[in-house]
N, C-alpha and C positions, 0 to 999 in steps of 0.2 A: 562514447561519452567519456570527459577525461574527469580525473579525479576533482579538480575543480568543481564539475558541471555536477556532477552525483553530488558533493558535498552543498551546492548553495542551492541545488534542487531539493534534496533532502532536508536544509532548515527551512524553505517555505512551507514544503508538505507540513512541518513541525508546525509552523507558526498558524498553517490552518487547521491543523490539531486542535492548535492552543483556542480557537476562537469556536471550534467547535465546544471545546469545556467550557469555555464562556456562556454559552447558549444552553449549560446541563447537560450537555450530551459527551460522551464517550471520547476520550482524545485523541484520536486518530485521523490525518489528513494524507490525501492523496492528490497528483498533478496528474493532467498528461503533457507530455512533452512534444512537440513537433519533430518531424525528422531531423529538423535541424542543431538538435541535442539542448537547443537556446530557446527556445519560442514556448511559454507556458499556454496551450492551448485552452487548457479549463480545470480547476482545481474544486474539491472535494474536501469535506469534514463527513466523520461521522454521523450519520441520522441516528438509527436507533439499533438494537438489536439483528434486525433483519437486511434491513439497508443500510449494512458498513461503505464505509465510504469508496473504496477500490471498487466493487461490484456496482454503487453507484453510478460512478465514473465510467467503468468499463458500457454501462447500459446507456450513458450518455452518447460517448465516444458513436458507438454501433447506429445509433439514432442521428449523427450528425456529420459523420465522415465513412466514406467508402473502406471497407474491410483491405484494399489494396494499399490506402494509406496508411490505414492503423499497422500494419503490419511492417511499417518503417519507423512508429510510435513507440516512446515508453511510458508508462505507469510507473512513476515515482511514490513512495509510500513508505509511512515512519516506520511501521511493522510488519516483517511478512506477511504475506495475501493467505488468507484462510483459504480451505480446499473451495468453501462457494467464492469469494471470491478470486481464486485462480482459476476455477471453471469460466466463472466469468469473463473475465480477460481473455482465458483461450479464446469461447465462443465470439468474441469481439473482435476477434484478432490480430488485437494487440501484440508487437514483437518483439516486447522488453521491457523487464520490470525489474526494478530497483529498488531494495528496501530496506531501511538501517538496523532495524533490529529484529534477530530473529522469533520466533512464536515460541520457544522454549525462551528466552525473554522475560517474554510476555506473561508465561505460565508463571514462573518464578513470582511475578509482581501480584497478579490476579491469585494465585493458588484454585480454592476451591468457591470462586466467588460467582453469585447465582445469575449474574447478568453479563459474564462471559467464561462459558464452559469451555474455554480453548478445546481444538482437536490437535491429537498430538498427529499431526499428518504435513510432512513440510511441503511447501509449493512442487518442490523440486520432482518430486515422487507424485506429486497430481499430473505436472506437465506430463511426465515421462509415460505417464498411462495414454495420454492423447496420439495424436497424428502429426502432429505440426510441432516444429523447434520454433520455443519461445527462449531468447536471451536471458539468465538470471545472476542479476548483481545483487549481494550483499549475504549477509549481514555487512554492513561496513564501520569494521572494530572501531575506526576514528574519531566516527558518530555517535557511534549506537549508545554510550551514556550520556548522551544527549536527548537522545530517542527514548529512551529510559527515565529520565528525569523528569520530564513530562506525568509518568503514569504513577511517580512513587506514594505520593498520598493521596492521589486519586481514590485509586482500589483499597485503601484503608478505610472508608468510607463505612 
């Protein structure tokens, strides 16, 4: 995927962020991507708590296309994939994810706020415990107070 493709993948995911807040819910949106690094095959916001939008996605994905094709797929997403949603995606098998800003980020903006307890556990360190090499792009510095700007009076709430 070239910097281009990450970058105008990354403000859609945003923009479904954006319409997920719209709707009251949590700012956070997620793509999948076709193998063809170009093709947005189905996109994600935030539901709620349990059903963040990457693991949404990723239960979509599994549900609608053979594990041989995901596995040439990416998972585009404003904010690193939480440990459930990077399990996720594993079991999906999904072979690349991309995401603008990282969960220490995130922490930063949230702190101690009762409706997302970030885990301090990065994607990177979930994959690595698995079987299978998944592709990980980001934080991507260019973005990511973009990715950021989205959440900053949100979690003041």
């Amino acid at each position: 995927m070239t910097d281009d493709q990450v970058a105008r993948h990354l403000r859609r995911a945003n923009t479904v962020a954006l319409r997920a807040m719209a709707m009251g819910r949590h700012p956070f949106g997620a793509l999948l991507v076709a193998p063809d690094d170009e093709t947005v095959l189905a996109e994600q916001g935030n539901i709620d708590t349990v059903n963040h939008a990457e693991a949404t996605l990723a239960r979509h994905a599994a549900d609608n296309w053979p594990g041989e094709y995901l596995a040439r797929c990416t998972l585009v997403t404003t904010f690193e994939p939480c440990a459930m949603c990077t399990g996720t995606l594993y079991w999906a098998n999904i072979g690349r994810v991309v995401y603008g800003a990282s969960e220490e980020a995130l922490l930063a903006l949230t702190g101690n706020h009762d409706e997302n307890p970030t885990l301090s556990l990065p994607c990177r360190e979930v994959i690595a415990r698995g079987q299978k090499a998944i592709d990980v792009i980001g934080p991507v510095p260019a973005l990511e107070a973009e990715m950021v700007a989205l959440h900053a009076d949100f979690w003041k709430k």
